[in-house]
C-alpha positions as CSV (number, residue, x, y, z in Angstrom):
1,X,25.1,0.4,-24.1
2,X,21.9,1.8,-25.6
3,X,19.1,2.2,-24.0
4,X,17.0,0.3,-27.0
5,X,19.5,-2.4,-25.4
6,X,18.3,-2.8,-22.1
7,X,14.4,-1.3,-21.8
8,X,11.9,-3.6,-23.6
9,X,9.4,-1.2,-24.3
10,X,11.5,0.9,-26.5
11,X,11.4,-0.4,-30.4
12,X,15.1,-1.5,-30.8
13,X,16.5,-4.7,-29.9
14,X,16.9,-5.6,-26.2
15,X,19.2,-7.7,-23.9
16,X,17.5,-10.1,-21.6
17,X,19.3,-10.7,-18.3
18,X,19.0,-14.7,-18.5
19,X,18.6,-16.5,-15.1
20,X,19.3,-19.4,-14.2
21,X,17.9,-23.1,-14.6
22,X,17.6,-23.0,-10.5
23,X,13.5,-21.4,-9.8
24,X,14.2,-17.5,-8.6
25,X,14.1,-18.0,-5.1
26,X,17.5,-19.8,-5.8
27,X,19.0,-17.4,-8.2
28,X,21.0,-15.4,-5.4
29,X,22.3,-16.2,-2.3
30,X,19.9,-15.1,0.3
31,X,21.8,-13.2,2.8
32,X,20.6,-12.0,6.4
33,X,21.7,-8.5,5.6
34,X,20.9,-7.3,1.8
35,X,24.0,-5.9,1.2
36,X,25.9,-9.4,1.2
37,X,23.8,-10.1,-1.7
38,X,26.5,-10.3,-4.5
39,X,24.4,-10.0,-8.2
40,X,26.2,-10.6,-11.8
41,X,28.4,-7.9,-12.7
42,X,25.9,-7.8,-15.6
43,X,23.1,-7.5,-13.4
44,X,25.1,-4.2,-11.8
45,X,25.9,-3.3,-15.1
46,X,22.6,-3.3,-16.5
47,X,21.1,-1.2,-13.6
48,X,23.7,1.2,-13.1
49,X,23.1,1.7,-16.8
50,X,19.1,2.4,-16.0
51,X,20.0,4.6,-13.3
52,X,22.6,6.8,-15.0
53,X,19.8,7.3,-17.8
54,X,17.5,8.3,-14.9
55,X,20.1,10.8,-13.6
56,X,20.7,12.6,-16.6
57,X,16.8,13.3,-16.7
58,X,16.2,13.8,-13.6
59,X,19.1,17.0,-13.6
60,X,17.4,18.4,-16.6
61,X,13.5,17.9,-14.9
62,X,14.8,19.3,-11.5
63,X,14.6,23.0,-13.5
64,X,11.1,22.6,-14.4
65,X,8.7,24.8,-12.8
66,X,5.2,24.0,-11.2
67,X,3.6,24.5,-13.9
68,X,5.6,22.5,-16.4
69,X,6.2,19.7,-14.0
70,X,2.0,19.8,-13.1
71,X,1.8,19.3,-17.1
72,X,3.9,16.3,-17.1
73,X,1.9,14.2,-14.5
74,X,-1.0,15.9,-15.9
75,X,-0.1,13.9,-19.0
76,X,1.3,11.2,-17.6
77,X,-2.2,10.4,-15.6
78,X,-4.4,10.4,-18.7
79,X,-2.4,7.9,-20.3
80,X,-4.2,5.6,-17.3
81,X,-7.5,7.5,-16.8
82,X,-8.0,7.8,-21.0
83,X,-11.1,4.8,-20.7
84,X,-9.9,2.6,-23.7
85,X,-6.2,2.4,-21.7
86,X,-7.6,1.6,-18.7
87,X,-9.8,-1.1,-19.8
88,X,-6.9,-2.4,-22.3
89,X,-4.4,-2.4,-19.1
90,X,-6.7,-3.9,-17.1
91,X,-7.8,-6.8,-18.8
92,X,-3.9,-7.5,-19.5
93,X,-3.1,-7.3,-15.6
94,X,-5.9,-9.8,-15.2
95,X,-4.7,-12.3,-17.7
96,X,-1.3,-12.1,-16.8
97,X,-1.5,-12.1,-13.2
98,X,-4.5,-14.2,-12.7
99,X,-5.6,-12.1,-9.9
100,X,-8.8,-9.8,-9.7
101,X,-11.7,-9.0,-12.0
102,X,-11.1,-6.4,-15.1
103,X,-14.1,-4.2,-14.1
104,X,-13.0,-3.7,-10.3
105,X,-9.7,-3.1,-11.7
106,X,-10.7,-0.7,-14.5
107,X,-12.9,1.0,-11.5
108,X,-9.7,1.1,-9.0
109,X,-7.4,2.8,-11.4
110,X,-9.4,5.2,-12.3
111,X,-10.3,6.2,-8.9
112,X,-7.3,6.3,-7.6
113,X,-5.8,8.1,-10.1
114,X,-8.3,10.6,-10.1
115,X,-8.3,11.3,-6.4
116,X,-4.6,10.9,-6.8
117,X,-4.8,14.2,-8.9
118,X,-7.1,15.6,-6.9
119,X,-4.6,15.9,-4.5
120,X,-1.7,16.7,-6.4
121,X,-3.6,19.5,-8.3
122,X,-2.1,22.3,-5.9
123,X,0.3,21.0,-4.0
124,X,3.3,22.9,-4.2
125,X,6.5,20.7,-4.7
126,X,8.7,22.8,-6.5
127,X,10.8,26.2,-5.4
128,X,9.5,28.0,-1.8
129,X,6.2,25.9,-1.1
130,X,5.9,27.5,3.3
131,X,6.5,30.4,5.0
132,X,5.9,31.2,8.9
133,X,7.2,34.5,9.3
134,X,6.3,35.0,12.7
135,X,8.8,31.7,13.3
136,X,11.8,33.5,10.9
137,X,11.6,29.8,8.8
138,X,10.9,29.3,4.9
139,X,10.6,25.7,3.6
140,X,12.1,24.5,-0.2
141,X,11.2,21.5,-1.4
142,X,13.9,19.7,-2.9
143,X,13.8,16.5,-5.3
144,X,15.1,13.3,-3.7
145,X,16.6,12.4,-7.6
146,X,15.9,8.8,-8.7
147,X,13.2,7.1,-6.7
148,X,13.4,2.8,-7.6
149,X,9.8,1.6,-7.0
150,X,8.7,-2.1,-6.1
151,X,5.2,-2.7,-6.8
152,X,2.7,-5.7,-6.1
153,X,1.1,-8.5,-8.5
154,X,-2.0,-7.7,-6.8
155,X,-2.5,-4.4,-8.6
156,X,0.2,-4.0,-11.3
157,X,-1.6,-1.1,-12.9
158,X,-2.5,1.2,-10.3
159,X,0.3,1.0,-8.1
160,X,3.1,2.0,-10.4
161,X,1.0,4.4,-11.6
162,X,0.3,6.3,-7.9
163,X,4.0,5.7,-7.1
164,X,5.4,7.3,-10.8
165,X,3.0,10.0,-10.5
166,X,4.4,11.2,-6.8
167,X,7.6,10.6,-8.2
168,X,7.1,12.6,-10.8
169,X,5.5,15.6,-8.9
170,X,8.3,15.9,-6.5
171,X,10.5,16.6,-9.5
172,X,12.7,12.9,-9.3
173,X,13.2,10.3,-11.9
174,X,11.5,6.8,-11.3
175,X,12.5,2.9,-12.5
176,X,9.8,0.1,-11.6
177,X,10.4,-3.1,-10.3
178,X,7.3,-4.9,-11.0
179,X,6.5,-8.6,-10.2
180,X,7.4,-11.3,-12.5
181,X,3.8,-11.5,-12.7
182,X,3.2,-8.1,-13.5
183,X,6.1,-7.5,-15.5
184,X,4.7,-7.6,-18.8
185,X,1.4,-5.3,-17.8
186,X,4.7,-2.5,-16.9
187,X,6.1,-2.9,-20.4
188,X,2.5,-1.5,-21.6
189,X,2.3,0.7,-18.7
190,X,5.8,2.7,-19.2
191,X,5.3,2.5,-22.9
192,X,2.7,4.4,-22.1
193,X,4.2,7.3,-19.6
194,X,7.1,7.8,-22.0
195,X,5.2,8.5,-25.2
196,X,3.4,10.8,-22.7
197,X,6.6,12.9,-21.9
198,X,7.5,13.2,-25.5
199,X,4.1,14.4,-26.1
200,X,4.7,17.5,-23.3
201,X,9.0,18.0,-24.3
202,X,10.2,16.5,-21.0
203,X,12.8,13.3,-20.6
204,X,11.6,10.2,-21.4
205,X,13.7,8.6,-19.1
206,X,12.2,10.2,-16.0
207,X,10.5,6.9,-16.2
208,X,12.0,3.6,-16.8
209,X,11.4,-0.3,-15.4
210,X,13.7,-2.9,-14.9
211,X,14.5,-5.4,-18.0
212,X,12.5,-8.5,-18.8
213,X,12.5,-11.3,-16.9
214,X,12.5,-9.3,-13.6
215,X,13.9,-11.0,-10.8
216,X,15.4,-10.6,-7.4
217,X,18.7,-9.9,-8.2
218,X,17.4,-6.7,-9.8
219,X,15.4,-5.8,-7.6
220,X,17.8,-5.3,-5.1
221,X,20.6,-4.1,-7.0
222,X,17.8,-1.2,-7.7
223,X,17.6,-1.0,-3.8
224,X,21.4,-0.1,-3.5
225,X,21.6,2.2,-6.7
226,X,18.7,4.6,-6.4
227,X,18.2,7.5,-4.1
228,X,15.1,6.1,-2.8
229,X,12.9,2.7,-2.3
230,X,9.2,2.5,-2.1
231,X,8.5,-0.6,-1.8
232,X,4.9,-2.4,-1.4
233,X,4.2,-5.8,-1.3
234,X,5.6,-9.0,0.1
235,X,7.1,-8.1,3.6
236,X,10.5,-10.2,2.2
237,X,10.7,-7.3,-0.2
238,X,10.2,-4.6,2.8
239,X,12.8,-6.2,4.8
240,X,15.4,-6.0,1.5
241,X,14.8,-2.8,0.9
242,X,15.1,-1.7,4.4
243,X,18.9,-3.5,4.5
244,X,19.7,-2.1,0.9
245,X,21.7,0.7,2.7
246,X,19.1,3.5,0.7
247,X,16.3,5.2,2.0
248,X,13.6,3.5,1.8
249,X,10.2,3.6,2.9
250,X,7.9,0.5,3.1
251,X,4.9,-0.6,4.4
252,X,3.0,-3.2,6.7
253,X,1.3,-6.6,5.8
254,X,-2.3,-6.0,6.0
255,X,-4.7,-7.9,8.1
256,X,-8.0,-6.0,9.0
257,X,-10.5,-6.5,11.5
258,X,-14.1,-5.3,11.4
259,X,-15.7,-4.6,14.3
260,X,-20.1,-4.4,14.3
261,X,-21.4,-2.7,17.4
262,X,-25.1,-3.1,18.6
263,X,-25.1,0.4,17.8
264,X,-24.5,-0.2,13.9
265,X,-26.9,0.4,11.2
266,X,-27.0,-3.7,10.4
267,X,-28.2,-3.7,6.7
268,X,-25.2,-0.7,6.0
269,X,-22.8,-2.4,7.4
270,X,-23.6,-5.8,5.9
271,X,-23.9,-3.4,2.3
272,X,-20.4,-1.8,3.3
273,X,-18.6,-5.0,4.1
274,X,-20.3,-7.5,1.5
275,X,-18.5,-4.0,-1.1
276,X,-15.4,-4.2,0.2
277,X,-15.1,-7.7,0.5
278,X,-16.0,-8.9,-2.9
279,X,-14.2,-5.8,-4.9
280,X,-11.6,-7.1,-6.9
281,X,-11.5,-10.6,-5.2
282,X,-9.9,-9.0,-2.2
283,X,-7.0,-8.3,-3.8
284,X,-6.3,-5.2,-1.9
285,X,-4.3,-5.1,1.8
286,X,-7.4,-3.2,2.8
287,X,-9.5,-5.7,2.6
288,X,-11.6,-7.2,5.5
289,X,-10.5,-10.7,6.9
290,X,-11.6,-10.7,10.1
291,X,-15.8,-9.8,11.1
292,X,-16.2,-9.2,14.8
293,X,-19.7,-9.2,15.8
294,X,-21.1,-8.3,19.4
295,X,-23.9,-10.8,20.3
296,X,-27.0,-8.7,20.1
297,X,-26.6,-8.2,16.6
298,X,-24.5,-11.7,15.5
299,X,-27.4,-13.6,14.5
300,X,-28.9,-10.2,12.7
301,X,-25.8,-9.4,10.6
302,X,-25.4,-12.7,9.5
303,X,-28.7,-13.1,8.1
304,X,-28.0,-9.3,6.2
305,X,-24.4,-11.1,4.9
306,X,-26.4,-14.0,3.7
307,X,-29.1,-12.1,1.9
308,X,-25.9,-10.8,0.3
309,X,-24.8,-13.6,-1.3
310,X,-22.4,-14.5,2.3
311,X,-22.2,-18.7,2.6
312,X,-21.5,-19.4,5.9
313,X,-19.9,-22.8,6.5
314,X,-20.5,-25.4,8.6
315,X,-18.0,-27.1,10.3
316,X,-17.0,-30.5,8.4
317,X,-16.9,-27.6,4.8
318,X,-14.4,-25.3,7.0
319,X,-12.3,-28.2,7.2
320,X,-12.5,-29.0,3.5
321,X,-11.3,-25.0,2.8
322,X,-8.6,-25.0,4.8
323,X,-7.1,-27.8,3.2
324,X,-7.3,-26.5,-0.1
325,X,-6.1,-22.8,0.8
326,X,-3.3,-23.5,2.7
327,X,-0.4,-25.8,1.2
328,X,2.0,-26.5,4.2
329,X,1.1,-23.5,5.5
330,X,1.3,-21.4,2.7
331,X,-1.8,-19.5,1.6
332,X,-2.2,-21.1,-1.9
333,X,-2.1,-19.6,-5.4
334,X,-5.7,-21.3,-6.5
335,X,-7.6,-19.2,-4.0
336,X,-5.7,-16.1,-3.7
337,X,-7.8,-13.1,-5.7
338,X,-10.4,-15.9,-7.0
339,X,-14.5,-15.8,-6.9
340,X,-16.2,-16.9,-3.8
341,X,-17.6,-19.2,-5.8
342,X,-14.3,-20.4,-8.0
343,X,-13.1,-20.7,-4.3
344,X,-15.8,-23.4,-3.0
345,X,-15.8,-25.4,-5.9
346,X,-12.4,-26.1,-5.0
347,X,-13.0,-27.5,-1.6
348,X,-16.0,-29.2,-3.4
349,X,-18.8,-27.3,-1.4
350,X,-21.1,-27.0,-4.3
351,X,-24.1,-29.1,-3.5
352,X,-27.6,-27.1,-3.5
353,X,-26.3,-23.7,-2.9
354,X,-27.0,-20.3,-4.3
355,X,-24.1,-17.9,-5.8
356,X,-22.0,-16.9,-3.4
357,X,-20.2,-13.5,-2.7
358,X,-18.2,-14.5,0.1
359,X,-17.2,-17.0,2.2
360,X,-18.0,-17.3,6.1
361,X,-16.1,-19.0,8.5
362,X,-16.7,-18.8,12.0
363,X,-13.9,-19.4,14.5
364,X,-14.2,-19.5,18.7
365,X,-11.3,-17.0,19.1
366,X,-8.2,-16.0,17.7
367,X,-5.5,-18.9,17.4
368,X,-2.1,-18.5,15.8
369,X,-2.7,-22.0,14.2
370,X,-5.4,-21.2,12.6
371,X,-4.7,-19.5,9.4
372,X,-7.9,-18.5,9.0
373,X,-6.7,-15.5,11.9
374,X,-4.3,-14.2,9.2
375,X,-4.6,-12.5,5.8
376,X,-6.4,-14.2,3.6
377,X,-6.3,-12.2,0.2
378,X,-9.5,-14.1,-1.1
379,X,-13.4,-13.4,-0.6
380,X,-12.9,-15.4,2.6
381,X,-14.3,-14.1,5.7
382,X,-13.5,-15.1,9.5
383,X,-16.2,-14.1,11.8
384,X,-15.9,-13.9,15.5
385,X,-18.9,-13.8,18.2
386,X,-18.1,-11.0,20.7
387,X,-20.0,-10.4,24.5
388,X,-19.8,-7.0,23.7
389,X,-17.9,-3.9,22.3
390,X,-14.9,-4.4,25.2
391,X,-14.7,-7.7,24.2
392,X,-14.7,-7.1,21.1
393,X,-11.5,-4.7,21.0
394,X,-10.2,-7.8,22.9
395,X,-10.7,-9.9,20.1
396,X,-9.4,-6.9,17.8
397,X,-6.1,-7.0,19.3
398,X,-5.6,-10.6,19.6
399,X,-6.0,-10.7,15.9
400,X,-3.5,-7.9,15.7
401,X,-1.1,-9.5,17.8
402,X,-0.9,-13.1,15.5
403,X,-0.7,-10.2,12.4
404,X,-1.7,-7.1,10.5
405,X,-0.4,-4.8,13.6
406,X,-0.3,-1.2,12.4
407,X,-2.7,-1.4,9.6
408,X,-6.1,-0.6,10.3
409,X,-9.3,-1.1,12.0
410,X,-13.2,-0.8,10.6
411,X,-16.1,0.0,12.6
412,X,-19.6,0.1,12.2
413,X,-21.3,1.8,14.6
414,X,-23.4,4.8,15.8
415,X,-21.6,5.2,19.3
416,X,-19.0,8.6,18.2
417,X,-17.2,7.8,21.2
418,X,-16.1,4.1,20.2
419,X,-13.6,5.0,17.6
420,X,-11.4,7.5,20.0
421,X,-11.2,4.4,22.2
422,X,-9.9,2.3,19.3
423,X,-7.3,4.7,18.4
424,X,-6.5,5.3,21.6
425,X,-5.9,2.1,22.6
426,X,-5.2,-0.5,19.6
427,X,-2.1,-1.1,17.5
428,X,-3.5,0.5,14.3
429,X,-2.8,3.6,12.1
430,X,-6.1,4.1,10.8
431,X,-9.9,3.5,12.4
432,X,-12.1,3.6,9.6
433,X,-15.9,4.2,10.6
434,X,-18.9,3.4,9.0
435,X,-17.3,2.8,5.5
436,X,-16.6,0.3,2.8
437,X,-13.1,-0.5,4.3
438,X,-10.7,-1.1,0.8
439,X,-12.1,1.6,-0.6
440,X,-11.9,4.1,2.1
441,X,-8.2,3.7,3.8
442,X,-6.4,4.7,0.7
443,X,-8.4,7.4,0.0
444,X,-11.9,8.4,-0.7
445,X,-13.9,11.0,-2.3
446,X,-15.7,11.0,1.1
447,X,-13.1,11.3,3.4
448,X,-9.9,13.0,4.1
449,X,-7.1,10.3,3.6
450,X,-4.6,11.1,1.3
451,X,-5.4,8.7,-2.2
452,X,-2.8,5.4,-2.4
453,X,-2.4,1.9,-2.6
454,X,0.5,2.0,0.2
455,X,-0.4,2.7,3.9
456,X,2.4,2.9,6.5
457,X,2.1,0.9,9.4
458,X,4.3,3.0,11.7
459,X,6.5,0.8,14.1
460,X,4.1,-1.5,14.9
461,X,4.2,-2.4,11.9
462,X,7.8,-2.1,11.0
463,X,7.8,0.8,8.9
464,X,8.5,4.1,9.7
465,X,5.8,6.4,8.4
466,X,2.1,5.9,9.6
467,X,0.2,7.6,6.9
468,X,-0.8,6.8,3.4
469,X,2.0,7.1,1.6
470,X,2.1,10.2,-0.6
471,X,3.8,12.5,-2.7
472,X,5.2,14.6,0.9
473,X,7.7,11.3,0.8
474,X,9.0,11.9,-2.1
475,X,10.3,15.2,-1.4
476,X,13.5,16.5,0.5
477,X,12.6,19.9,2.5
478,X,15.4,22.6,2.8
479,X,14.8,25.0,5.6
480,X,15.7,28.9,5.6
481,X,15.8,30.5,9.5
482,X,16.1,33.5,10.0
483,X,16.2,35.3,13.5
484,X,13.2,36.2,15.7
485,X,12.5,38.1,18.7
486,X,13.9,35.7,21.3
487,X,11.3,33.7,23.3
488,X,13.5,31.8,26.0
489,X,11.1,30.9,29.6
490,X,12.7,31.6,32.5
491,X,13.1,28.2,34.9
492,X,10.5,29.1,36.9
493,X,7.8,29.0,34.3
494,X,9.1,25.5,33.0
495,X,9.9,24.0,36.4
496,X,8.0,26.2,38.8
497,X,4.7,24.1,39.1
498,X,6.9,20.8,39.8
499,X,9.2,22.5,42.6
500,X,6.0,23.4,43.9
501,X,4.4,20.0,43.8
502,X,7.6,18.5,45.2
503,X,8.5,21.0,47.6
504,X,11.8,21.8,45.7
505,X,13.8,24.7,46.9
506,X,16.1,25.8,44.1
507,X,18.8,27.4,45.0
508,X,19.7,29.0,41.6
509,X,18.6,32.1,40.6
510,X,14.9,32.0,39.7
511,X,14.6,35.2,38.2
């Protein structure tokens, strides 16, 4: 089979991998293990095709040096950060996905991509990249070969590009398993990379996505052909990849808390949230959905939100959202990544009211049963009224515990010693302080998180990394070890302090 035959964004003809009349959630059986998940032989067929192709590239890319590899994603990045791309992909991503706005998107790709090769400028991937003589070890970093990438609707542009580009700077081939959603957006985007690889010599199947229309079946037949899984996005797709029997590193659901201390510059931190809140319709996992607010600044921080463009609802209004954003229990496809305001003409609160930027809803405390505890993925806001910072963290954790455990916390506050006690104490990976949340735990120019658009979760969160994800993950390290002058402690120094303290008597040789 060509590969004209079964890649729509190559000029030939292409087969289609036609599903059937049942809606996609029905096109497999959905097994409690992944690997009793029995696709079409032509559904094998047509990804063990994609992944040969990958192979063969990857074996001939795996002799490139660092410099000739750092040219590839050098070339492959431009295709995204060249401004009449960006704006092209973004306002595509927008029309097909109905989620976001075009100018926060054109403004998140190329940020991320930039700070993504900020940090890829000198990292060494390729041959002998550490050496600690003084510990007789020397450390090779090794391709991990065909890397099969699930990305989110949410942001179909830069995701796929931050995971191909780490792919790509590790030295491995990469195929994309976008949403259906997003599935057209990839065609562009992969189009794109390739004509970018011819440009620079190297394979163009280093990159490759899965055929058109994209469905589960594929998707996880990628999961049990490729080397690797990366997955972000729906937690269903986390859970497949981690029963796919391949490697696989995923990442948490988000659900972040913000915490305002009577400490906390108010009119910043009503700046920094109002930012982060509104960018993009909240499209990002990052986003603020839960405001926790000590009482001696409640009242003070509400009134900054406001001046901001914040609606705060009353109670009857609440009432009237939560019908129309949940649909039997389900957070529903009309709010999610809409306007503040698109949102509250929906539950018909319209009625003498200024623009708004987000939405405010107070709740007493946090409730399992109320979904407004939860992710919301929308301009919409849950505030909670705290006695004070221990309560608070209280609060925090509550929040945590109904979802979002792992993630990450915001605070705004000018007491240094409050965020040790957060990560000390709370269920998060990341305590971000004083700063426009979405924008800083994946990375910012101001800080010194690795750029991405995936952040572990650790076990709290069911994954097993806790950092941003970045290229490190993409890389298999070989270790040389050599011999050193021996440095074995005798039993008294390890033990010596504890017989003492215990009044043990050894009777073995302490010498």
């Amino acid at each position: 089979m060509l590969l004209s035959e079964v890649c729509p964004y190559t000029d030939g003809p292409r087969l289609d991998i036609v599903s059937s009349d049942k809606p996609e959630s029905t096109q497999l059986n959905v097994m409690k293990n992944a690997s009793e998940i029995r696709p079409d032989q032509s559904v094998v067929q047509t990804i063990g095709d994609l992944v040969e192709r990958a192979r063969t590239a990857q074996a001939v890319y795996g002799g490139y040096s660092q410099a000739a590899i750092d040219e590839v994603v050098t070339a492959v990045a431009w295709t995204l950060l060249n401004p009449s791309n960006n704006r092209r992909l973004s306002e595509q991503a927008v029309a097909d996905t109905g989620l976001g706005r075009v100018e926060d998107k054109i403004t998140k790709n190329h940020r991320k991509t930039l700070g993504l090769m900020r940090d890829l400028k000198y990292a060494r991937t390729v041959g002998v990249i550490a050496e600690y003589p003084d510990r007789g070890l020397i450390e090779i970093a090794r391709p991990v070969g065909v890397v099969g990438a699930v990305v989110p609707s949410t942001n179909p542009v830069a995701t796929p590009y931050n995971k191909t580009l780490n792919s790509l700077k590790g030295g491995n081939a990469v195929i994309l398993a976008p949403s259906p959603k997003g599935q057209f957006v990839a065609d562009e985007i992969v189009g794109l990379m390739r004509k970018a690889l011819q440009q620079v010599g190297a394979p163009e199947d280093l990159v490759q996505k899965l055929p058109n229309p994209v469905g589960k079946a594929m998707t996880h037949e990628l999961m049990k052909q490729v080397d690797l899984v990366v997955v972000t996005g729906s937690q269903n797709n986390v859970r497949a990849a981690t029963n796919s029997g391949t490697p696989a590193i995923g990442v948490g659901a988000g659900n972040v808390p913000s915490i305002v201390d009577e400490t906390a510059d108010i009119e910043a931190a009503a700046e920094r949230i109002t930012a982060s809140k509104t960018f993009d319709n909240a499209t990002s996992c990052s986003s603020e959905n839960s405001l926790v607010v000590v009482d001696d600044v409640y009242d003070a921080l509400l009134d900054a939100l406001r001046k901001r463009g914040g609606c705060l609802l009353d109670q009857e209004q609440k009432e009237r959202l939560r019908e129309v954003m949940w649909d039997n229990g389900k957070l529903s496809p009309r709010v999610t990544a809409k306007s503040a305001d698109e949102i509250l003409a929906l539950a018909e609160i319209c009625a003498d009211r200024p623009p708004a930027s987000i939405v405010l809803v107070e709740e007493q405390a946090p409730d399992s049963n109320s979904r407004f505890c939860d992710e919301k993925l929308s301009p919409v806001l849950t505030v909670f009224r705290a006695k004070n910072f221990e309560h608070g963290v209280e609060i925090v954790n509550e929040v945590l515990e109904i979802n979002g455990k792992g993630h990450s916390v915001s605070l705004h506050s000018n007491d240094e010693q409050r965020a040790l006690r957060l990560g000390l104490h709370l269920p998060v990976c990341r305590v971000i302080v004083n700063q426009a949340h979405c924008f800083a735990t994946g990375g910012s120019f101001d800080n010194g998180l690795p750029f991405s658009l995936s952040m572990g979760c650790g076990t709290w969160g069911g994954n097993n990394i806790s950092d941003n994800m970045n290229y490190r993950h993409y890389l298999n390290t070989t270790r040389i070890s050599r011999t050193i002058e021996p440095d074995q402690p005798s039993l008294d120094e390890i033990f010596g302090e504890y017989w003492g303290k215990y009044g043990i008597s050894p009777t073995i040789d302490r010498a």
